[in-house]
Phi, psi and omega in degrees: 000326195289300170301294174316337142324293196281349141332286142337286181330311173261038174252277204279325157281333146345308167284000178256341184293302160335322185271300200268034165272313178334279226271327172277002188293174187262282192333294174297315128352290166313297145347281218279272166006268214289000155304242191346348136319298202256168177314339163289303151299000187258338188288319209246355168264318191098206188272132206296117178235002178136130207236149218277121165299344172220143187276169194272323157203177185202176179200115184248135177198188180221180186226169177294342202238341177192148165290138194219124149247142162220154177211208185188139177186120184284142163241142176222144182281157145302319214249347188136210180212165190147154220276152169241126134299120184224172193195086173253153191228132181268101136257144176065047139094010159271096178306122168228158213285188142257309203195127164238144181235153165221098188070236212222004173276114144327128184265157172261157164275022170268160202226000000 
């Protein structure tokens, strides 16, 4: 019994370590900047007061050819709150948005 406690134990930290490489990444950093950048979220949030320190979920990889992150990260506005959906791709030594969602509104990718 004992052992599978500690099993348990080291599951779960592991997933937090995890989480909060996740959540600290150059990707994710990016994300959330450019939440806070744009004109859109600002319109429909108001001015940016704070965005979710661990995305709710995410994913990272790479391809032969570019690096990908998505990610769910809560935001909150003067105006309110809502989940940001991103979705970024790394080429030539850059991050760019692909897609964003706020809640279920498509974002233009403009910056």
């Amino acid at each position: 019994m004992r052992k599978w406690i500690l099993l348990i134990v080291g599951v779960v930290i592991i997933s937090l370590v995890m989480g909060v490489i996740g959540a600290r990444s150059e990707a994710y950093r990016y994300a959330t900047e450019w939440v806070k950048r744009s004109l859109e979220v600002r319109q429909m949030l108001g001015e940016i007061t704070d965005v979710g320190f661990f995305p709710k979920h995410y994913s990272v990889g790479s391809t032969s050819s570019y690096e990908y992150a998505r990610f769910a990260f809560s935001v909150t506005g003067t105006k309110g709150k809502a989940t940001v959906y991103i979705q970024l791709q790394k080429d030539s030594g850059n991050w760019r948005v692909v897609s964003a969602k706020l809640n279920e509104t498509e974002l233009s990718k403009l910056e």
